[in-house]
N, C-alpha and C positions, 0 to 999 in steps of 0.2 A: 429599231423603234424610233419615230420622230419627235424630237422633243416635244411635252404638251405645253405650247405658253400660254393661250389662255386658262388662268388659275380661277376656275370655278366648280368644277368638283374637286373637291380635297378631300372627299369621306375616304376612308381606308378600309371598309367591309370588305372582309374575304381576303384582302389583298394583300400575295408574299411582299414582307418586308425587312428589308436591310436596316439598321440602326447602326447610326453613324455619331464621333465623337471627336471634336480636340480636346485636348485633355490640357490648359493651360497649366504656369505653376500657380495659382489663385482658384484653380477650380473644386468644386465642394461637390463628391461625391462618391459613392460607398467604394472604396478600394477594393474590396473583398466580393463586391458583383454591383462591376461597374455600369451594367446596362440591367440590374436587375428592376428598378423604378421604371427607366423608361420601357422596358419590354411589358412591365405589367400596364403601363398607359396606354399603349399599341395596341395590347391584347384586347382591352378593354373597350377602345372605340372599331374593334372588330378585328384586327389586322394581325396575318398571319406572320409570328417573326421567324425567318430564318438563318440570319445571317447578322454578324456585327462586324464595322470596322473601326479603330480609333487610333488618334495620331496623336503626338505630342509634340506640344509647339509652346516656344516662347511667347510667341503672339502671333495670335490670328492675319492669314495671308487676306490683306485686304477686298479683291474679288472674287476667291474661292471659299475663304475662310479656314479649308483646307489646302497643303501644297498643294501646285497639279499635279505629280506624279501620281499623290493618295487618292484625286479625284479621278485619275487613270483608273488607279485601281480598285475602288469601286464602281467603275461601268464595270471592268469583267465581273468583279465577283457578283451582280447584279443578272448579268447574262449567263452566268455559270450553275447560279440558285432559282434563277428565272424569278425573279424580283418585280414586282412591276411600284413600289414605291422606297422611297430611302427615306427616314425619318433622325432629324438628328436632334443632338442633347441640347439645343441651345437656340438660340433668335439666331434668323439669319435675314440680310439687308434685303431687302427689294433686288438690287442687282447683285447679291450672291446667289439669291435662290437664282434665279434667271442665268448666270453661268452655269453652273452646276448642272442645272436642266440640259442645259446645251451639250455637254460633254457627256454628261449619262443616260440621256435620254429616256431621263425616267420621268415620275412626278417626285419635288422634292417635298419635303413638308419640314418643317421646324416646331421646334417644343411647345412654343405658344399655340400652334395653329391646331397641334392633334391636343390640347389641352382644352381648346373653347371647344372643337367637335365632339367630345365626349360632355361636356356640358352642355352642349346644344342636345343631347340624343337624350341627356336626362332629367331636363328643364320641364318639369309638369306645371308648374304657378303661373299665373300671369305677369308674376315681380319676375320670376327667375327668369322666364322667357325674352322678357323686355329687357335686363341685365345682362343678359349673355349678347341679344341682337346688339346692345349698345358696347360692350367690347369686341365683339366681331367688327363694327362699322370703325371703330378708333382702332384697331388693330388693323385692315385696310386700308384706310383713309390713306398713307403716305405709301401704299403701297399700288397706287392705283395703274400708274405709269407703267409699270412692271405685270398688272396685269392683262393691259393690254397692250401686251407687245407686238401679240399678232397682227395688229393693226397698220403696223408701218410696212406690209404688205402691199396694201392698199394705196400707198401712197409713195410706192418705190423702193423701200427699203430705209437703209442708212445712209446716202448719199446728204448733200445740202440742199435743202427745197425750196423753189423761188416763192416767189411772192405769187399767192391763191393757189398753191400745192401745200394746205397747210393737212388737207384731206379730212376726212372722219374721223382719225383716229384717232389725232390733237383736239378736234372738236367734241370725241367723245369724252375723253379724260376729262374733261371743261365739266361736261353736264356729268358724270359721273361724278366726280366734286364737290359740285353744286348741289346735288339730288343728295350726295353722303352729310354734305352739309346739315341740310336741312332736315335730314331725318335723324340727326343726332341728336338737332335742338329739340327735335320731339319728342325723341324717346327721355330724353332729359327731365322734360317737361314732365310728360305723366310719370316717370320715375319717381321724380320728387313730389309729386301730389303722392303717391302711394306710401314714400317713405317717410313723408310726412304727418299722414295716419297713423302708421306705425310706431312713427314716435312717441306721439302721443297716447296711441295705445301704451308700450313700452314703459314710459313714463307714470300713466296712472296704474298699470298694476306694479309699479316698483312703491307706489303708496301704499298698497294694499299686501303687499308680498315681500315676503325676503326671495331675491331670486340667485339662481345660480345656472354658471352656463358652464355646458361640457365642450372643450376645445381641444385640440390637437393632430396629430399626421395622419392624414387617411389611411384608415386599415388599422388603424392601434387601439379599437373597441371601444368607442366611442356610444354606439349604437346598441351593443350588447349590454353596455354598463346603465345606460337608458333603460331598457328593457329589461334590467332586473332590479332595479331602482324602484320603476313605476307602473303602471298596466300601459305604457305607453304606444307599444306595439309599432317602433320605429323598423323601417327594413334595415337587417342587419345581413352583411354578406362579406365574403372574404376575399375583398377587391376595391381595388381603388373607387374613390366618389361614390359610396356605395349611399350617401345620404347627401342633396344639393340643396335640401330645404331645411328650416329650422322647425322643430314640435316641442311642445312643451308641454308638460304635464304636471301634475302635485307628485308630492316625495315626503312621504310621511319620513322624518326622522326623527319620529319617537317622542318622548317626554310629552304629547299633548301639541307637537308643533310640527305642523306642513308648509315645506318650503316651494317653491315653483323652479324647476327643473329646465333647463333648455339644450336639444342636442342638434348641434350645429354640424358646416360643411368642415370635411378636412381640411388640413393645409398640406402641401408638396413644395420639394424644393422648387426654389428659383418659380416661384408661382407669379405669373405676370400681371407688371404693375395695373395695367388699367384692369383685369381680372380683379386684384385689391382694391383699387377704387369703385369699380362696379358691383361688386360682390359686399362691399361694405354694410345695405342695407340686410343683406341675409341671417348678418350676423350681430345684426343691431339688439335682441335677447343677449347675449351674450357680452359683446362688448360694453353695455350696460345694464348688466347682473350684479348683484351687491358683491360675486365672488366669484371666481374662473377654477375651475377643475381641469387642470392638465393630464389629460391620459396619455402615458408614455407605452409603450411596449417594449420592455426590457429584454423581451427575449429575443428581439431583431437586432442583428448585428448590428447595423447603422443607428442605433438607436440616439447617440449624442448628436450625431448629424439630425437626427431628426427631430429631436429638444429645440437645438439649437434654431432650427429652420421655427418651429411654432413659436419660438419666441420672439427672432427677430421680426417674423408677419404679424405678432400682433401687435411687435412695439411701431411696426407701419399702419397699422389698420388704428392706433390707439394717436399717433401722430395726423391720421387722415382726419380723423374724429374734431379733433385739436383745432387744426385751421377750421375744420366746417362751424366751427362754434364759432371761432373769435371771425369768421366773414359774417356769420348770422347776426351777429354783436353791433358788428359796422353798419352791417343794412341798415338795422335797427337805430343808429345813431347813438349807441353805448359802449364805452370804454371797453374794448377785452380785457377779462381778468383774466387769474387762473382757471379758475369754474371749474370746469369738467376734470375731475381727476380717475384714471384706469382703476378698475377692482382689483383687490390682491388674487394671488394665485397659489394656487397647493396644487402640488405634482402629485399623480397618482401613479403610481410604480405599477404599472397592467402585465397580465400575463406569467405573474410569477411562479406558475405550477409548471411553466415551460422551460425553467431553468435548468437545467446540470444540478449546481450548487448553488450555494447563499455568497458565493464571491463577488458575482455582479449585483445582486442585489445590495450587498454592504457596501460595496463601491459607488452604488447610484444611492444610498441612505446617505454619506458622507459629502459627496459631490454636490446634491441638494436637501439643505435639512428641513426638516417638516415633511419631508416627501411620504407618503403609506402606500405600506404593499397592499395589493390588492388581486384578485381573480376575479375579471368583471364576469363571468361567469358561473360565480359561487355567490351570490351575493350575504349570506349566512356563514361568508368565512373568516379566516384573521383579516383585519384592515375596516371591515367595514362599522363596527361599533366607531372604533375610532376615526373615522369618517365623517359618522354622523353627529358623534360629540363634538366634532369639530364643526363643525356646520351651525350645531346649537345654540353651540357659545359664540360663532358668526352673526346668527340670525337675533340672539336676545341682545349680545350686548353687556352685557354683566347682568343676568337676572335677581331677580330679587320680589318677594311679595308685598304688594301697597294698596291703599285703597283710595278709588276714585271717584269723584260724583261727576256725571254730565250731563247735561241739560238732555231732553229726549228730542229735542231737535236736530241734535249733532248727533243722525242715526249714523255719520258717514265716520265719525269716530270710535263708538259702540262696535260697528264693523269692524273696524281696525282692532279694536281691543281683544273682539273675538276671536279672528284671528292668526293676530301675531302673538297672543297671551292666552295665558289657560285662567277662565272664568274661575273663581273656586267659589264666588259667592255672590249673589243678585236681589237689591234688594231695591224696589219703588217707592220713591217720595215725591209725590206729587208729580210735578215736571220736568222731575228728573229720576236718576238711576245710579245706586249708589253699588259700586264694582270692587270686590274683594278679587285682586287678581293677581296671577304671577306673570313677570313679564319684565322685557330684558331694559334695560336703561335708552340705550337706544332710540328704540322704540318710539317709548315717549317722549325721548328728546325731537324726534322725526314729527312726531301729532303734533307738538308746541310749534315747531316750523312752520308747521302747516295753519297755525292760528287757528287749533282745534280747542271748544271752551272745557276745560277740565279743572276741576281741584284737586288735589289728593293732600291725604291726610296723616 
């Protein structure tokens, strides 16, 4: 089979695949099934796996990534399974992928590449769509040379080419460049009008709302705990990316008080960076929620590797957040402060009815404290009272009953009152409204910020 250089179908439907691995000493991944993530991503953007090979190296051989022997031997095992792509654990350079082509003569793919293709295949929004085409194009961009190799056909090969043999294929890289240029700057462009909106949406119902976002490893019920929370009717499925967009709904938790709910994209290992920079607006509900709900799945082996991975992506995604305010700051001609500080986070211990015994679960109660078991499944079981009282006493702030008078002008804090506090008494005096209400300190520390006219008494 001839090697494929021009790299523009990279879909992998139907197609038998090899999964391949160097296995450094710094590399983070489930020992106990060490291609079980990527064989579900594979599967997922269509691709039939049959085969695995993996090596271990002190460091990656510079133009194969893998020895040549290992990259011998997977061309047979490739021809032996009749393989028609090899997919490996990890980024591979512009001229590794293109070695590797050469000798195996397969197509090769890297982790990033079948990572944005199944984000491309479930991209329904016009934010998401534009988000994925702008990680795709920065994900190319330095790879352009390499994807068209085939070009130096055209112009003799690899030899040294005189002056006006510089051919099409150097000229096309040029305009290729140029064209990736410019449609970055634009996808940029309407991105940021869009997430711009958002923000601002984001921001006035954080006035109005106590919110909370659901975060964690794709596949660890995220979606299911959504959908017994709320009438939200998020797709829930038992596969990777099984949700790319964010929904939001009310979540009654009880005592008189509905909080706003948000169930966001997974996180996976080693998820790639401009993915996190692109993807940042998806999860802007979330990232600014008054409070982040960590769904763990306890009952997957990998489960600390997989804690671990959502925490280190959101202390990236909470880090990207960061700079974008103090550059918004500068624009602006204002000092960066601190400002923007991350929501706290409560681990939610998911899947517990899948346990053996109470061993891991008391071991994951110890390892992080505050954490509640839960069955996002059962929503009427142990964990969720205390879930929700946790939430309460989130959302009020230290309640307490007081009474308030507000002008009837300030309908937009009467809103607020109602609410975020349970009315217990209403009574009008002239031009205004005098509120017998319960309601958490917070709260109305938040309306006074806001230069909302109240008195209380």
């Amino acid at each position: 089979m001839p090697a494929p250089k021009e790299r523009t179908a990279l879909k992998v439907q139907s197609e038998r695949a090899v999964l391949a691995a160097v296995r450094l000493p710094d590399s983070r991944y489930d020992t106990r099934d060490p291609f079980g993530e990527l064989a579900a991503l594979a599967e997922q953007a269509g691709a039939v796996v049959v085969g695995t090979l993996e090596q271990r190296l002190e460091k990656p051989v510079a133009g194969t990534f893998m020895g040549s022997g290992k990259v011998t031997e997977l061309k047979r095992l490739c021809e032996e399974l009749q393989a028609q792509v090899v997919i490996f654990d990890h980024d591979l350079s512009p001229r590794q992928l293109a070695n590797i082509e050469e000798v195996v003569g397969r197509k090769i793919l890297d982790r990033s590449e079948l990572i944005l293709d199944i984000f491309a295949s479930r991209a329904t929004t016009t934010e998401a769509q534009l988000q994925v085409e702008l990680a795709q194009l920065e994900y190319t961009y330095p790879r352009l040379r390499a994807m068209w190799d085939h070009l130096e056909r055209i112009t003799g090969g690899g030899g040294v080419a005189g002056i006006g043999t510089r051919g099409p294929g150097e000229m096309q890289i040029e305009i290729d460049r140029r064209l990736a240029q410019a449609k970055t700057v634009a996808l940029r462009r309407r991105l940021e009008e869009i997430q711009d909106r958002k923000r601002r949406m984001v921001a006035q119902r954080n006035l109005d709302w106590f919110t909370v976002g659901i975060v964690g490893y794709t596949n660890a019920g995220k979606s299911t705990l959504f959908n017994a929370l709320t009438a939200g009717g998020a797709y829930a499925d038992d596969r990777v990316f099984a949700t790319l967009t964010t929904r939001t709904r009310e979540w009654d938790v009880r005592g008189g008080l509905r909080v706003l709910l948000s169930d966001t994209v997974g996180f996976v290992r080693d998820l790639p960076h401009h993915l996190i920079a692109s993807f940042k607006a998806t999860l802007e509900e979330a990232t600014h929620a008054n409070l982040l709900l960590i769904v763990l799945d306890v009952s997957d082996p990998a489960a600390r590797l997989q804690y671990e991975t959502v925490n280190a992506t959101l202390d990236e995604l909470f880090e990207e957040i960061r700079r974008t305010e103090q550059t918004r700051s500068r624009a602006r001609g204002v000092v960066p402060t601190a400002g923007w500080t991350p929501p706290p986070r409560v681990v939610l211990l998911n899947k517990v009815d899948r346990l053996p015994d109470n061993a891991a679960l008391l071991e994951w109660q110890q390892r992080v404290p505050g954490s509640i078991a839960i069955s996002a499944r059962d929503p009427e079981g142990p964990g969720y009272e205390a879930l929700r009282a946790l939430v309460r006493e989130a959302a009020q702030g230290g309640e307490r009953e007081m009474t308030l008078t507000v002008p009837l002008s300030e309908a937009k804090t009467i809103h607020v009152l109602e609410n975020r506090g349970v009315v217990l008494d209403r009574r009008y005096t002239g031009d205004s409204v005098r509120l017998r209400v319960r309601i958490g300190a917070r709260q109305i520390a938040q309306l006074r910020a806001m230069g909302a006219k109240l008195t209380a008494e």
